[in-house]
FIPATI-751499 format. One record per atom (N, C-alpha, C): residue in three letters; residue number from 1; z, y, x; chain; atom name. Coordinates in steps of 0.05 Angstrom, whole numbers, m for minus. Each point is the difference from the previous one (the first is absolute). Layout:
BEGIN
 type seq     pz     py     px mol atom
  ALA NUM      Z      Y      X   A   CA
...
END
This chain:
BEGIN
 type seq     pz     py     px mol atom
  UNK   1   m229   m579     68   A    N
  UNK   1      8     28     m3   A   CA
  UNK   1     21      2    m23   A    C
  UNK   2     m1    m16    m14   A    N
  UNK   2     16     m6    m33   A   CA
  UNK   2     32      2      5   A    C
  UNK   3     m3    m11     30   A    N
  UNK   3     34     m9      3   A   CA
  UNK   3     12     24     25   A    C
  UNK   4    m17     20      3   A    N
  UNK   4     19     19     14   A   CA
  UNK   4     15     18    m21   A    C
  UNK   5     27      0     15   A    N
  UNK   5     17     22    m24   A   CA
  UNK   5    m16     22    m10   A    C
  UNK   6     m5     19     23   A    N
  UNK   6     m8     21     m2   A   CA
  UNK   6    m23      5    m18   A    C
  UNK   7    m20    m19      0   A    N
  UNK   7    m22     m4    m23   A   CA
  UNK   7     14      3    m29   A    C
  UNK   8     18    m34      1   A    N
  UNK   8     11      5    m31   A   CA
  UNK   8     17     22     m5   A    C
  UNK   9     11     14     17   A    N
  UNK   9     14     26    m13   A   CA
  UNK   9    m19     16    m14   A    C
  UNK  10    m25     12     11   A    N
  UNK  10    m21     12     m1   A   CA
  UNK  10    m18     m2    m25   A    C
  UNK  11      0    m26     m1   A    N
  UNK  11    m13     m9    m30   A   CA
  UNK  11     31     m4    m22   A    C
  UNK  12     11     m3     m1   A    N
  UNK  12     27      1    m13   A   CA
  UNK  12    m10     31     m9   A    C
  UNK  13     13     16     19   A    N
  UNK  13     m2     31     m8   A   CA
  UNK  13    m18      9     m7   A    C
  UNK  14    m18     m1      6   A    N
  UNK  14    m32      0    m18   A   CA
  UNK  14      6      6    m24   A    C
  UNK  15     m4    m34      4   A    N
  UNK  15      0     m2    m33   A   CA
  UNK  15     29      8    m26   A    C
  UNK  16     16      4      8   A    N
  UNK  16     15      6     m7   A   CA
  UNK  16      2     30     m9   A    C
  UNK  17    m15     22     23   A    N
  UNK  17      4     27      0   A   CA
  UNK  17    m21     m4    m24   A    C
  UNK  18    m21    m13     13   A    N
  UNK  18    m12      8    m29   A   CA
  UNK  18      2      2    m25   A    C
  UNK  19     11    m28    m11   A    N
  UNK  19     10     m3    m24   A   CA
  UNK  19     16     22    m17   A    C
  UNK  20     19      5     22   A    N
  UNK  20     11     22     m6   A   CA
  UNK  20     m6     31      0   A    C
  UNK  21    m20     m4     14   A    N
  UNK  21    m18     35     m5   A   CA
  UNK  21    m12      1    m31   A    C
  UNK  22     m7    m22     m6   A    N
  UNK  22    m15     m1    m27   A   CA
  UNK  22     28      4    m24   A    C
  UNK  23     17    m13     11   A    N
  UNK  23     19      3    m21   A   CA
  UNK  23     16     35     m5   A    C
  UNK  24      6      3     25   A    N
  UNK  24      8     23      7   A   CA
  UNK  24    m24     27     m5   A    C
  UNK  25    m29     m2     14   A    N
  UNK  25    m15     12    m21   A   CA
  UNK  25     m8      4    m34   A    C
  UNK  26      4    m18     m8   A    N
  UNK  26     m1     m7    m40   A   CA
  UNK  26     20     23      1   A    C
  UNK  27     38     m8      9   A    N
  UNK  27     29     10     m7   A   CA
  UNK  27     m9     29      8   A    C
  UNK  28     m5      5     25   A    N
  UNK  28     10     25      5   A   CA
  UNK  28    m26     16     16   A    C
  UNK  29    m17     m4     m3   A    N
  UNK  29    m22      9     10   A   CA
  UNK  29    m11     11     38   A    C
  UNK  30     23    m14     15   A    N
  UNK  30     m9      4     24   A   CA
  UNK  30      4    m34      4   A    C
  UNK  31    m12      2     29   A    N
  UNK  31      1    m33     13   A   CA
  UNK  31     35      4     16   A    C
  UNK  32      1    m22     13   A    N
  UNK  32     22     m7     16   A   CA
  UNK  32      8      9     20   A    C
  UNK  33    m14     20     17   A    N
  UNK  33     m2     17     15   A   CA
  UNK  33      6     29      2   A    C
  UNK  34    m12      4    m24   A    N
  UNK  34      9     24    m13   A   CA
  UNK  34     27      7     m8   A    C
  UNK  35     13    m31    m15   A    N
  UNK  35     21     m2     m9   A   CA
  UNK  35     21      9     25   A    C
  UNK  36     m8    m17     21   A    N
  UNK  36     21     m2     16   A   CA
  UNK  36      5     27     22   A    C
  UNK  37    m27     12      2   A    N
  UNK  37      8     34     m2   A   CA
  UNK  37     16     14     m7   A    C
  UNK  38     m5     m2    m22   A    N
  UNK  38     17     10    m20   A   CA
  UNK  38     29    m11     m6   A    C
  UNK  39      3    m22     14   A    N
  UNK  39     40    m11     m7   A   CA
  UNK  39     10     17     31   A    C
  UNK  40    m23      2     17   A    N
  UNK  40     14      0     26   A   CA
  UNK  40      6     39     m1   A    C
  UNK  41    m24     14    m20   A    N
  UNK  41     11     19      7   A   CA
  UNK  41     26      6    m13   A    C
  UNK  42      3    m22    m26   A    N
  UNK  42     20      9    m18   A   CA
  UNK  42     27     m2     19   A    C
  UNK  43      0    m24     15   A    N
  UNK  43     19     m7     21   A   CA
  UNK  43      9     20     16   A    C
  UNK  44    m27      4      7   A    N
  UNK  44     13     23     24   A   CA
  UNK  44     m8     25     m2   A    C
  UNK  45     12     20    m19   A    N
  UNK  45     m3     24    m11   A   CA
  UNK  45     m8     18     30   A    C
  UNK  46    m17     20    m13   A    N
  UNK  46     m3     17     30   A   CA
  UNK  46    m21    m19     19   A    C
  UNK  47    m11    m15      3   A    N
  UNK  47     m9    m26     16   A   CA
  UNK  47    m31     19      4   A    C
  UNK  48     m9      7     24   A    N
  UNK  48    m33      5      7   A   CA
  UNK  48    m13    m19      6   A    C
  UNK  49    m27      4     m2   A    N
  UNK  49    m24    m18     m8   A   CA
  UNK  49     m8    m11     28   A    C
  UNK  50     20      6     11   A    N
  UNK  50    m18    m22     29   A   CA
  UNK  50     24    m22     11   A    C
  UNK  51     26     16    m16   A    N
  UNK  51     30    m22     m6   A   CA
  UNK  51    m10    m20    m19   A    C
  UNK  52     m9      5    m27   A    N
  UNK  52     m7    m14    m12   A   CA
  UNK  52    m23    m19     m2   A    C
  UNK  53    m18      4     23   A    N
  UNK  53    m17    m24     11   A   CA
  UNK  53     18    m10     16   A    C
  UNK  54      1     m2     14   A    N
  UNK  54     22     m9     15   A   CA
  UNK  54     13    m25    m10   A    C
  UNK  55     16      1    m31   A    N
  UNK  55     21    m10     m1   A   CA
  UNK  55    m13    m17    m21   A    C
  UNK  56    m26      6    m22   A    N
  UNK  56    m12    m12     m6   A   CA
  UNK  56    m23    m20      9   A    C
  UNK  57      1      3     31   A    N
  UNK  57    m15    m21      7   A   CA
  UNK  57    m30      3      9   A    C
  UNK  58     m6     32    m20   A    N
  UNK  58    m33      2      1   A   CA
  UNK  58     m8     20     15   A    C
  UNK  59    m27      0      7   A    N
  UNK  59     m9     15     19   A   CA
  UNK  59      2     31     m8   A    C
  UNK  60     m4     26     10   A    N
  UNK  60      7     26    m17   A   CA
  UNK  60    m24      6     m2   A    C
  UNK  61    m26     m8     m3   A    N
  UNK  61    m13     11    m13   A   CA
  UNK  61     m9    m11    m36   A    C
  UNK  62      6    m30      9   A    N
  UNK  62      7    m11    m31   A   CA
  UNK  62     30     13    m19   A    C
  UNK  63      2     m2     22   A    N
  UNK  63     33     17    m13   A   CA
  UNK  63     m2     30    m14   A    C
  UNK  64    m11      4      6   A    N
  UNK  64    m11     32     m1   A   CA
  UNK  64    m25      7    m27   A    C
  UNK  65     m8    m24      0   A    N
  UNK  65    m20     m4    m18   A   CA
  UNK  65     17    m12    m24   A    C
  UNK  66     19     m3     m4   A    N
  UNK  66     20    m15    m19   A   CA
  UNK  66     18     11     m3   A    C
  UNK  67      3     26     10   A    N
  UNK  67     26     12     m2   A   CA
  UNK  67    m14     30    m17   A    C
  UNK  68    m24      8      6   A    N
  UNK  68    m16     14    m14   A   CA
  UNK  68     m7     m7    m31   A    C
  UNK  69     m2    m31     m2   A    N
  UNK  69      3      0    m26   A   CA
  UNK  69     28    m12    m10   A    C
  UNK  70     19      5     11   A    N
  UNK  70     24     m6    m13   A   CA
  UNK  70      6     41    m12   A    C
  UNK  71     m5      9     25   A    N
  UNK  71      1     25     m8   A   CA
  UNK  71    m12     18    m29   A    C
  UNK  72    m25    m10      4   A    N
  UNK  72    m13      9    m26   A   CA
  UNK  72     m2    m13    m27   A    C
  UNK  73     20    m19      2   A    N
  UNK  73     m1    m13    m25   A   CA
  UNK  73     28      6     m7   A    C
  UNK  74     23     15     14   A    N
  UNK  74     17     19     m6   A   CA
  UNK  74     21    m15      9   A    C
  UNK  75      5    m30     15   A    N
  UNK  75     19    m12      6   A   CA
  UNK  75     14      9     35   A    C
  UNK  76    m11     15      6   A    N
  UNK  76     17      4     29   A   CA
  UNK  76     m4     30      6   A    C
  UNK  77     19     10      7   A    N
  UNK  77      2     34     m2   A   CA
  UNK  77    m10      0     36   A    C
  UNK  78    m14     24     16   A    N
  UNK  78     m2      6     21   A   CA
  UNK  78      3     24      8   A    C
  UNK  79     24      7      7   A    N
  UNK  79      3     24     11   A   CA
  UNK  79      4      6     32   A    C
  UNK  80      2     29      5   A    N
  UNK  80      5      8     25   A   CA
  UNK  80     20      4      7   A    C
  UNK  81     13     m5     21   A    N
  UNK  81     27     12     10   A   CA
  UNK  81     13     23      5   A    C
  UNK  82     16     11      0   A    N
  UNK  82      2     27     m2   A   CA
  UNK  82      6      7     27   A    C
  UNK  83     11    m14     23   A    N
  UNK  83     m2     11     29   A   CA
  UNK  83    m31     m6     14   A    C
  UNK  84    m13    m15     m9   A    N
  UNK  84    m26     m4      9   A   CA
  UNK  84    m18      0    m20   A    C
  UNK  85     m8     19     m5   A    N
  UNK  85    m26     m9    m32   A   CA
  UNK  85    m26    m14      6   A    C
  UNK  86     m2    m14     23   A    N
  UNK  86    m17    m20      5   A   CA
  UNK  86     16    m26     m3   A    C
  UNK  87     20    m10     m6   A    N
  UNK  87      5    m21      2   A   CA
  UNK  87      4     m7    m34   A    C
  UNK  88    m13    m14     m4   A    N
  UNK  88     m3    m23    m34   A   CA
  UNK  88     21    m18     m1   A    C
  UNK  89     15      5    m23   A    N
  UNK  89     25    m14     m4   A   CA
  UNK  89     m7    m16    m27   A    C
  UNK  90      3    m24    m14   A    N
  UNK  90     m5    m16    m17   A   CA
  UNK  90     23      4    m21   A    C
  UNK  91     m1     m1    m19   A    N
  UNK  91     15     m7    m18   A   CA
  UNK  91    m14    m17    m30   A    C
  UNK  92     17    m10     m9   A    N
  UNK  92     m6    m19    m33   A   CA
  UNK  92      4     19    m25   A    C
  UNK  93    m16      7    m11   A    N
  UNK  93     m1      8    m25   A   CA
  UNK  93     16      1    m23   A    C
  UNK  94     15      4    m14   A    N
  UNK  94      0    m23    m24   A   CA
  UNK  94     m4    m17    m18   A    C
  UNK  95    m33      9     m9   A    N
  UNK  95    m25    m19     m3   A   CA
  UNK  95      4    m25     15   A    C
  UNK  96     m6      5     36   A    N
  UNK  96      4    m27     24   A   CA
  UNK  96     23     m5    m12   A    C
  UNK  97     27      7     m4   A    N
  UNK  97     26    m12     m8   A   CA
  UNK  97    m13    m24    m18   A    C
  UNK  98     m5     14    m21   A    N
  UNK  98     m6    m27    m18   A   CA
  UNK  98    m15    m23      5   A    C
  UNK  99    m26     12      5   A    N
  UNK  99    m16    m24     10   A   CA
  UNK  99     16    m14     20   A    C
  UNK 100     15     10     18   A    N
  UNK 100     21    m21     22   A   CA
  UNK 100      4    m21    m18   A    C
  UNK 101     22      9    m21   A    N
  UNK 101     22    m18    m17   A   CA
  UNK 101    m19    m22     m7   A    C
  UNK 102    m26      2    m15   A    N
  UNK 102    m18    m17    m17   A   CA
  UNK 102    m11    m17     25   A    C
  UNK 103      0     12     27   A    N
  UNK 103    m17    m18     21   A   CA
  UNK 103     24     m9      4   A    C
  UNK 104     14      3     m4   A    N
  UNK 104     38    m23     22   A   CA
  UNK 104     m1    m19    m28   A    C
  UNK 105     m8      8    m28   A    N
  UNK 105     12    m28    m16   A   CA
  UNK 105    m27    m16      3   A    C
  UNK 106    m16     14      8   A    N
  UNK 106    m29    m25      4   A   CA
  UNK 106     13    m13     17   A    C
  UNK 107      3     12     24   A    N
  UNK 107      3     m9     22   A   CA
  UNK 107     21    m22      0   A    C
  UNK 108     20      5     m9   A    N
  UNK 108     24    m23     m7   A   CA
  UNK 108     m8    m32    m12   A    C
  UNK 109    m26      7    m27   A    N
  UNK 109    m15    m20    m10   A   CA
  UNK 109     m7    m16     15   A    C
  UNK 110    m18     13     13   A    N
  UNK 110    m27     m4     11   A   CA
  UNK 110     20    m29     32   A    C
  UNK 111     17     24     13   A    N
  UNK 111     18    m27     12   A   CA
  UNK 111      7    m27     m6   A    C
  UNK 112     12      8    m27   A    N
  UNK 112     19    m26     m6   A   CA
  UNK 112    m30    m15     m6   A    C
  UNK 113    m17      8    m12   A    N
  UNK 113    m27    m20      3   A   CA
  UNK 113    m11    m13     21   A    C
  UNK 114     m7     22     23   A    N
  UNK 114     m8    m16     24   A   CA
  UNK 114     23    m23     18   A    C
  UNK 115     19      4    m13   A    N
  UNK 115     30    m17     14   A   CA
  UNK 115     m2    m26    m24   A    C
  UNK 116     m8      4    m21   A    N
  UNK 116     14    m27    m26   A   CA
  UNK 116    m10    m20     13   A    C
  UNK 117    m25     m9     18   A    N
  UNK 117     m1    m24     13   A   CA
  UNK 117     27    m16     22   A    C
  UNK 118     15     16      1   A    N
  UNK 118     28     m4     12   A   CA
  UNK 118     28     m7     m9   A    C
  UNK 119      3    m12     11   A    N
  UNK 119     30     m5     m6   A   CA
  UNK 119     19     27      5   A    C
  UNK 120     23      4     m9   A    N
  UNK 120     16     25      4   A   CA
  UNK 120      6      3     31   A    C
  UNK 121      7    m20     12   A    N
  UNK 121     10     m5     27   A   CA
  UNK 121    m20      1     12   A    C
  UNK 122    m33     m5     m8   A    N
  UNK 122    m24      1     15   A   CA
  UNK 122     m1     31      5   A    C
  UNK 123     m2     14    m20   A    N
  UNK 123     m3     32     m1   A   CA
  UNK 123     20     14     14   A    C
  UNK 124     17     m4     m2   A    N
  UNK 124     19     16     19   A   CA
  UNK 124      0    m17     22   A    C
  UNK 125     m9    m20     18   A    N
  UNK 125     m4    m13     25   A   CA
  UNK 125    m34     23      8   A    C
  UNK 126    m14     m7    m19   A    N
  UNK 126    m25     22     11   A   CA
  UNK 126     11     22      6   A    C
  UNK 127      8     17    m22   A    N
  UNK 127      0     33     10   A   CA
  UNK 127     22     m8     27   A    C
  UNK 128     18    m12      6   A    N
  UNK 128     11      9     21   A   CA
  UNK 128    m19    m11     25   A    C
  UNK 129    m16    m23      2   A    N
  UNK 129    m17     m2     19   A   CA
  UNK 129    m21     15     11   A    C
  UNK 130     m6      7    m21   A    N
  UNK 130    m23     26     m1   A   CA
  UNK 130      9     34      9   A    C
  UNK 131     31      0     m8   A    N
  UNK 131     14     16     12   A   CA
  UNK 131     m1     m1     31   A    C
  UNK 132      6    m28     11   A    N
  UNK 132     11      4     22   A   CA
  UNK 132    m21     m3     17   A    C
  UNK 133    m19    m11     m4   A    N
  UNK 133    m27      4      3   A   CA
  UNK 133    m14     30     11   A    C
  UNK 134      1     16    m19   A    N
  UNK 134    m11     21      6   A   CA
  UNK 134     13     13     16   A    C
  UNK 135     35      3     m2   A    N
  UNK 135     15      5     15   A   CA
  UNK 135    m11      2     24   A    C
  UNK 136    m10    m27      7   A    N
  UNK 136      4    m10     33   A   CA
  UNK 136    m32      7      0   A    C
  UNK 137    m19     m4    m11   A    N
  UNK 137    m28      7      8   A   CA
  UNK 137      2     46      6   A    C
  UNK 138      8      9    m17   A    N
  UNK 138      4     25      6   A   CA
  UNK 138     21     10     20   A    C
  UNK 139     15    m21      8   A    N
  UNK 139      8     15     27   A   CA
  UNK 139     m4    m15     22   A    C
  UNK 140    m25    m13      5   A    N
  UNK 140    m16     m1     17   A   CA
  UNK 140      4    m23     18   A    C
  UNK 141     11    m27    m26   A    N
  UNK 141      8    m27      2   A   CA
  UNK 141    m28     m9     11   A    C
  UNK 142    m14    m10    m14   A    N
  UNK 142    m35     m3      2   A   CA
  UNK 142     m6      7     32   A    C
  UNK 143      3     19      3   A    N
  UNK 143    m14     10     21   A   CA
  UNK 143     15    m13     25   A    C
  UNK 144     20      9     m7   A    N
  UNK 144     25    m12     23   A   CA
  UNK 144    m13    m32      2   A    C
  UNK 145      3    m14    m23   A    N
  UNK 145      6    m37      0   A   CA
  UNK 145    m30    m13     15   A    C
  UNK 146    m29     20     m4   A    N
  UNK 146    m23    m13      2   A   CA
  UNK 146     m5     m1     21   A    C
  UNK 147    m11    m29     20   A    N
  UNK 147     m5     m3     14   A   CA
  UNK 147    m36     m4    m11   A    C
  UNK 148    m11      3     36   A    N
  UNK 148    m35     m2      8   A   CA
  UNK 148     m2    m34     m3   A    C
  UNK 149    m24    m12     m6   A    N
  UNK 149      3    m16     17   A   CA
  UNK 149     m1     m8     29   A    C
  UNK 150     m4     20      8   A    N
  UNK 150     11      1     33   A   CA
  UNK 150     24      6     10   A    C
  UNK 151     18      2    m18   A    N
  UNK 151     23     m2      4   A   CA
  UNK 151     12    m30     m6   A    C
  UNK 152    m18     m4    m18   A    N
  UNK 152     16    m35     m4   A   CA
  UNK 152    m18    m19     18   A    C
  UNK 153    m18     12     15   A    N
  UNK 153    m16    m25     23   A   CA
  UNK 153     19      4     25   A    C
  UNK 154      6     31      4   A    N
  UNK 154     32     m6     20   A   CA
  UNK 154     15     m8     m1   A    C
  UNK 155     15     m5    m29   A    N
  UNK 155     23    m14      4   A   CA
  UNK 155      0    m30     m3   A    C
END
């Protein structure tokens, strides 16, 4: 089991998220999740809470549960729209402003650390593999490339 990719990615990120939730908890008092809420709404001003699961990856009721306390801890504004006052529009605080800046210079750290086992040419050979990688797994490379094994007893 040790030697499927997909495993070591899994434990890689693990452990890794974690490390960095602890670090990022001590700095700035939310986990990694939270954080990344919060860059995406900063990103995408105006952005609603079922865009922003979405684009974060997580399900909307975790989302929802994390976006409630980004709210009440004063880092993400939620308002209504003015042609529909049912629809919740996101915005970043200025408070969230800051905390962003202090999570991007962790965040900058915290990289060049999980990369220093690399050579310079190693690190920029990863992010672009891992780029092109996801690339092709999210537009539905994977799915396309995998054969059954009943497809390979036919051929």
């Amino acid at each position: 089991m040790k030697n499927y990719l997909n495993y070591k990615l899994d434990i890689l990120s693990a452990v890794a998220k974690r490390d960095a939730d602890q670090i990022y908890q001590r700095e700035c008092g939310l986990d990694v999740n939270h954080l990344r809420l919060l860059r995406l709404v900063s990103f995408y001003p105006e952005i609603n809470p079922s865009e922003l699961a979405d684009r974060a990856r997580l399900d909307r009721p975790k989302t929802s549960r994390m976006l409630a306390r980004l709210v009440d801890r004063g880092f993400v504004v939620k308002h209504t729209t003015e042609r529909d006052g049912r629809q919740v529009r996101l915005t970043t605080s200025p408070q969230g402003q800051i905390l962003i800046k202090k999570a991007n210079r962790i965040a900058t750290n915290l990289e060049r650390a999980f990369l220093s086992p690399l050579t310079e040419k190693q690190q920029t050979e990863l992010v672009d593999w891992l780029d092109k990688l996801t690339h092709w797994v999210e537009s539905g490379g994977l799915s396309r490339s995998y054969k059954t094994d009943s497809d390979e007893l036919e051929n």
